[in-house]
C-alpha positions as CSV (number, residue, x, y, z in Angstrom):
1,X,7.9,26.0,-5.2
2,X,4.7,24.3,-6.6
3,X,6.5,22.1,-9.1
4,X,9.0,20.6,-6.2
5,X,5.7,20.3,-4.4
6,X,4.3,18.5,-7.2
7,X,7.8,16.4,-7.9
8,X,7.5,15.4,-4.1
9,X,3.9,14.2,-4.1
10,X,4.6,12.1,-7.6
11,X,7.7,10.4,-5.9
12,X,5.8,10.2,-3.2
13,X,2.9,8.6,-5.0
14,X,5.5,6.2,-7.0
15,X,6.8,4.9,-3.7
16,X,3.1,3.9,-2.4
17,X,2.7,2.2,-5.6
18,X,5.8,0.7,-5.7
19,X,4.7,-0.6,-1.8
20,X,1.1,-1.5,-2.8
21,X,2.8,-4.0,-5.4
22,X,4.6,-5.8,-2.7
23,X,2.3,-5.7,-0.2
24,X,-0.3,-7.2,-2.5
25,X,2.9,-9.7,-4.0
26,X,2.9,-10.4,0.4
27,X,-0.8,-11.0,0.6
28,X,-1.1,-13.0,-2.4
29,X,1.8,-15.7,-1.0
30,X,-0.2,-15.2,2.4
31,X,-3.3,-16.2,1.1
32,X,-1.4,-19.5,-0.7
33,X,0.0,-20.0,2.8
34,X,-2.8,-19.5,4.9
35,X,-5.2,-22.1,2.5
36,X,-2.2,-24.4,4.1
37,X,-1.9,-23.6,7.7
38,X,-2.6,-20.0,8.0
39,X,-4.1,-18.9,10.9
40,X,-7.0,-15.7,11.2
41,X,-4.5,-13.2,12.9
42,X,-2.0,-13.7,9.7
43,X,-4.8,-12.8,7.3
44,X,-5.8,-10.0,9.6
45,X,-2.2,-8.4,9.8
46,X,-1.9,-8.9,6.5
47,X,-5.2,-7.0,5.5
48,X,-4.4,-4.2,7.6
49,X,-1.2,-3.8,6.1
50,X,-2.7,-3.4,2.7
51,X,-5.1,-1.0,4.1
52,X,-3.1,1.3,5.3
53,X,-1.1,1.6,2.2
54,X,-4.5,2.2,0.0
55,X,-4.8,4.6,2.9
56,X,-1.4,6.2,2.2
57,X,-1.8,6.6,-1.3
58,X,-5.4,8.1,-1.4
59,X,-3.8,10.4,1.5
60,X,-1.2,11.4,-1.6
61,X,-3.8,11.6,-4.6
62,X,-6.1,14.6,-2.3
63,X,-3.0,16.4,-1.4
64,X,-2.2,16.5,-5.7
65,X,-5.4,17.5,-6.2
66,X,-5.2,20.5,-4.2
């Protein structure tokens, strides 16, 4: 029971990291765009987004460490 547990919370913790990548692959073009025309609720939307994920995966990493 521990080890699917543990399975879960690494595939779990390969999916965040797999959605940080993108998300910082998004923010990155985002930040190229908004030195263009962005606009301050794009960069906001964008940060959250990113923070939510680093929120998701340190969520993951305390439940492993239990």
């Amino acid at each position: 029971m521990l080890r699917e547990a543990n399975r879960s919370q690494r595939a779990e913790i390969l999916r965040s990291h797999a959605d940080l990548e993108e998300l910082e692959k998004q923010y990155s073009r985002l930040r190229l765009a908004s030195a263009i025309v962005g606009t301050p609720d794009e960069r906001d939307a964008a940060r959250k987004r990113l923070t939510q994920l680093i929120a998701r995966i340190d969520h993951v990493l305390e439940i492993l460490k239990q």
